[in-house]
C-alpha positions as CSV (number, residue, x, y, z in Angstrom):
1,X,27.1,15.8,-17.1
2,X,26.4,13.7,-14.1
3,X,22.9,14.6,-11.7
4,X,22.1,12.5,-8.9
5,X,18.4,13.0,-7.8
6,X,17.0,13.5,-4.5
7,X,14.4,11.1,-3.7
8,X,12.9,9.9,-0.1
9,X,13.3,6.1,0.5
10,X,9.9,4.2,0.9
11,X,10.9,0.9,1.3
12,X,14.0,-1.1,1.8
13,X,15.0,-4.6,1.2
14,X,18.0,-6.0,2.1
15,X,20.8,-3.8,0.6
16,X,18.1,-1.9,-2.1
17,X,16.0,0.9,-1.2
18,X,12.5,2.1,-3.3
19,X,12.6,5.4,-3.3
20,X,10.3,7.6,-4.6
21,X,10.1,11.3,-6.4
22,X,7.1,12.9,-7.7
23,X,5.3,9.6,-7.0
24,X,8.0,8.0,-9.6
25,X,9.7,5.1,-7.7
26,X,13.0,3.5,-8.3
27,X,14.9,0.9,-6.8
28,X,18.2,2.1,-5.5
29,X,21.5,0.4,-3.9
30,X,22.6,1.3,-0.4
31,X,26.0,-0.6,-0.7
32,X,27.4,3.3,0.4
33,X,24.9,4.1,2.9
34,X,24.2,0.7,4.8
35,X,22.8,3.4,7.4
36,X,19.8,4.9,5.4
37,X,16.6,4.2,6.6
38,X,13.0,4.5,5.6
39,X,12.0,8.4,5.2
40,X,15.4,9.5,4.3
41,X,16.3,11.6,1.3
42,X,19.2,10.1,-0.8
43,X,20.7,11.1,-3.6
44,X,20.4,8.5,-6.5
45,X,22.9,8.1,-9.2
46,X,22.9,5.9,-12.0
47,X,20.7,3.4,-9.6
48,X,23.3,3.9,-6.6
49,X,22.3,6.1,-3.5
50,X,25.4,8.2,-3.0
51,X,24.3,10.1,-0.3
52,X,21.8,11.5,2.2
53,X,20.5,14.8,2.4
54,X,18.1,16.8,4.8
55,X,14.3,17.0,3.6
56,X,15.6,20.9,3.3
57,X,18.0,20.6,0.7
58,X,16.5,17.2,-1.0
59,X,12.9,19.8,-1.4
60,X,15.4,23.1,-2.7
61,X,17.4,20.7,-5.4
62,X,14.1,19.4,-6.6
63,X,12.3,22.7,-7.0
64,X,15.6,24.0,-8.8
65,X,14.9,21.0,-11.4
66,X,11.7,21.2,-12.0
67,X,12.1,24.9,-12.6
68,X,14.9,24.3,-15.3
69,X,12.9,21.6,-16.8
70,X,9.9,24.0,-17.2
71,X,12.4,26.5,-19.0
72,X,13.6,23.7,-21.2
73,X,10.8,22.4,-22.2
């Protein structure tokens, strides 16, 4: 199973974002989404940002996760 994660970008450095979840940051590529800026919600993959998503649905996807992790663990 693949999950990319939604995370808001905090800092960007030439073609790599931080972005930051939970206050859990993680660098990121923006080779697909030379567009993103700081404040946006990406979706990260595998240390790739894939794509960009409204706070809306970025705030929805990570309340889904953290209630299946609860049930999980």
């Amino acid at each position: 199973m693949c999950l990319a994660i939604p995370m808001q970008i905090v800092e960007i450095e030439g073609p790599v974002a931080v972005a930051e979840v939970d206050g859990v940051r993680r660098r990121a590529r923006l080779d697909l989404l030379p567009e993103a800026q700081v404040g946006d919600y990406i979706l990260v993959h595998a240390g790739l940002a894939i794509a960009t998503v409204d706070a809306e649905a970025a705030r929805e996807t990570l309340e889904l996760l953290r209630q299946w992790a609860d049930e999980v663990s």
